[in-house]
N, C-alpha and C positions, 0 to 999 in steps of 0.2 A: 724542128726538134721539140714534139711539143712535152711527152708528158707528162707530168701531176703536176709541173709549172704552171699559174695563171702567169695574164701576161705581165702583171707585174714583179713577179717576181725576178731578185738578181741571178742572171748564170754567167758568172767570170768568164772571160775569154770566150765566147760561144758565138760573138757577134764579130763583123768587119773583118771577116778573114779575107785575104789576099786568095785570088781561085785560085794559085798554087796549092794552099794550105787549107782551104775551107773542105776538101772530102775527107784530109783525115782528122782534120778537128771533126767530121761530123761521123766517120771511123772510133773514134776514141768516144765522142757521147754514146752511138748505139752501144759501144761493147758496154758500159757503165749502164746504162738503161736493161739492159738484159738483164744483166744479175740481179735484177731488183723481184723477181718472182723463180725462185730456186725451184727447181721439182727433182727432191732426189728420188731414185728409184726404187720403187717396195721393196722391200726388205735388206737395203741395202745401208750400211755404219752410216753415220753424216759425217761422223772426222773425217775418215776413210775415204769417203767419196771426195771431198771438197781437196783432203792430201794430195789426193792424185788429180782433180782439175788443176790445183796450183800446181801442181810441177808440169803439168800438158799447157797450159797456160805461157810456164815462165823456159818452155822449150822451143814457143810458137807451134805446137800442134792441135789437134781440134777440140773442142772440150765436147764432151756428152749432152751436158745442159745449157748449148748454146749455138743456134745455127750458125752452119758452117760459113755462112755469107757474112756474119755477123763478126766471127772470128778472123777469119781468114784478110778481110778488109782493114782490123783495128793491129793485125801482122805486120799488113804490106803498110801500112801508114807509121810504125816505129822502125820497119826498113828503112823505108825512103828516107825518112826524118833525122834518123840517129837517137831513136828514142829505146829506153831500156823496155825490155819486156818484164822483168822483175814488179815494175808496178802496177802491171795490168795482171800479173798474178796477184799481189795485194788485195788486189780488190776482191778476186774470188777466196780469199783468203776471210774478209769480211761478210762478204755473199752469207756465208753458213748460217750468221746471225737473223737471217731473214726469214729461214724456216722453222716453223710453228710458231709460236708466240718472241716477240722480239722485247726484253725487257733488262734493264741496266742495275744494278744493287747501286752503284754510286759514280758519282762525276769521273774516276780513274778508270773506271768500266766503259763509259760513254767516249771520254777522250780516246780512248787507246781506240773503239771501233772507229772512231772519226777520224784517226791518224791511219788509219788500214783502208777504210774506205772515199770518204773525202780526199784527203791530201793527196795518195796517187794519183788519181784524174785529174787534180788539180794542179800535180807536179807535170805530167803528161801534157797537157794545153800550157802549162808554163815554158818549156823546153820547146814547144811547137813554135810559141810565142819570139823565141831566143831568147827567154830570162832563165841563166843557167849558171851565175853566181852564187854564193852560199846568203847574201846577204837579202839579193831579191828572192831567192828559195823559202826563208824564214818570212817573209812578209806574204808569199803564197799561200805558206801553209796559214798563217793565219787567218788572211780573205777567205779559206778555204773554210774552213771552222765558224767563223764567221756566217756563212752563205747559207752552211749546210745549217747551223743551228736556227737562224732565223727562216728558211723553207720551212721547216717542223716544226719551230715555234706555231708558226700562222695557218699549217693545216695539222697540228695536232687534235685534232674530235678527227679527221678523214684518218689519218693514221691505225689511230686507236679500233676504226671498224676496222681496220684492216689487221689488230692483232697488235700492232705495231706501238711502243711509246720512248719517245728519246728525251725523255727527260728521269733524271734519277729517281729511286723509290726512296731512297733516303731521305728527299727533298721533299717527297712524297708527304710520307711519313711526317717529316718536321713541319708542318704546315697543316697537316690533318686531312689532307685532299686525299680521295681515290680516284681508280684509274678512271671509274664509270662516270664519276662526275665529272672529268676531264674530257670524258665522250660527248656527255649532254648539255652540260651546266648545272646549275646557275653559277654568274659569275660572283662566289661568296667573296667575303676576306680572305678566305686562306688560297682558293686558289688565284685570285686577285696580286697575293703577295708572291707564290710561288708562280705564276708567268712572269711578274716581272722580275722573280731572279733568272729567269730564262732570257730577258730581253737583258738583263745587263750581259750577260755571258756573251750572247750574239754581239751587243754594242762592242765591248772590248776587245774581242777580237777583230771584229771590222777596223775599228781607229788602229790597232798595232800594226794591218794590213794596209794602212791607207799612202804609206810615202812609196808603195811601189808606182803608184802613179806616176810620180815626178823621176822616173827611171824609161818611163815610156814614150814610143815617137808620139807626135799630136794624134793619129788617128786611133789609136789603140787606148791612147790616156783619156780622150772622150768616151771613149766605149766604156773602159773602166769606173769613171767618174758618175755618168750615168746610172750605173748598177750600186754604184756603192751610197750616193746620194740618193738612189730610190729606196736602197736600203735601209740607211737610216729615217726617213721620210714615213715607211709604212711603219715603224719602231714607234715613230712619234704620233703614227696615228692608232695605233695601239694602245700605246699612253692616254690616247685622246680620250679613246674610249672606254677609258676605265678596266683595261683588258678584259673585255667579254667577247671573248672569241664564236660566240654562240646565237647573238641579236643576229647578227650581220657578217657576210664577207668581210675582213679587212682590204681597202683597197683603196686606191686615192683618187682622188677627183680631179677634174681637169687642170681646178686651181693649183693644186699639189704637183702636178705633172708638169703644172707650167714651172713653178718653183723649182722643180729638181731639173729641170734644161736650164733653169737660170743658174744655179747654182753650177751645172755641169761646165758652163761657158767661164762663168765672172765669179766663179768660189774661191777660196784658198789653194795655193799650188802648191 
């Protein structure tokens, strides 16, 4: 499952599936991986168009901008499972955001696409999981928030060629940063100040998300554990470096790696 994840990076629930479960967790990431490059049809509305994938979507029939191998598998895997198709239309419901330039006025902007896009794949591998309580739900969607914001924190300059930025223009603005210098650098004060309100955002939501661990059998709470201690790990190596996201990859060293298996074993439960 590889793409625009390095391998450091966390993806909740993605690893140690039971090969009962492992095609349609790997069902459920393709369908999410697709929507990530929209191509709506010339001359054709994008509300319009995306109205009618979400209800072909949340019908189980084919969608237009999505091969059929790709659909039709992330179907039979919420058959099997007893998973709603409701949030695999969600997510085409966020999908729309990804054509032409992707950009948020403010943090209620960002949230609400994150709660459309994130949370259902995340609610999806949760329920896969059999975490289907209201109370482990709430601790999901956080992880989820969490994951998603710290991915795009660390390749925010890749994003941005891509058109793409998830962080507020408000934040923007309040700090004095544009988007171009956020493509290239340098790592001033102001943008120095505004990623690390992006890393507390991601921090926070991580720690609200953190007691679903201790809800999990042993091999799923290692899996968990791991992703979420490497998660805060590259945070701290970010920290380290002064957020300049532009010298260097962010990524951790053998020693950091050893650190976060030690932590995954003999951490806090």
């Amino acid at each position: 499952m590889g793409d625009e994840h390095t391998t450091d990076l966390p993806r909740p629930f993605y690893d140690d599936w039971s090969r009962r479960r492992r095609p349609a967790a790997q069902a459920l990431w393709h369908w999410h991986s697709a929507l990530k490059s929209p191509a709506v049809p010339k001359g054709e509305d994008v509300t319009v168009y995306f109205d009618e994938e979400r209800a072909r979507a949340e019908s189980g029939r084919p969608l237009r901008g999505m091969p059929e191998e790709t659909a039709s598998a992330a179907y039979e895997a919420c058959e099997t499972h007893g998973l709603t198709l409701d949030w695999l239309g969600t997510q085409v419901e966020a999908a729309r955001l990804f054509v032409g330039e992707t950009r948020f006025e403010d943090a209620d902007q960002l949230e609400t696409f994150v709660r459309l896009w994130a949370v259902p794949h995340a609610r999806l591998l949760a329920h896969l999981a059999g975490l289907t309580n209201s109370v482990q739900i709430g601790w999901v969607d956080e992880l989820a928030r969490g994951f998603f914001h710290l991915a795009h924190l660390l390749r925010l300059p890749a994003d941005l060629a891509r058109g793409r930025l998830f962080v507020p223009l408000d934040e923007l603005r309040q700090y004095e940063v544009s988007a171009e210098q956020l493509r290239t650098g340098p790592a001033t004060e102001g943008a120095r100040r505004l990623l690390w309100k992006q890393s507390v955002r991601a921090r926070d939501a991580l720690q609200r998300g953190r007691s679903l661990a201790d809800d999990l059998g042993l091999r799923k709470r290692y899996a968990l554990l791991r992703y979420w201690h490497g998660a805060l790990a590259l945070l701290n190596e970010l920290d380290r470096r002064d957020y300049d996201l532009w010298a260097a990859p962010i990524e951790l060293s053998r020693l950091r790696r050893l650190e976060v298996y030690l932590l995954m074993l003999f951490g806090r439960r």
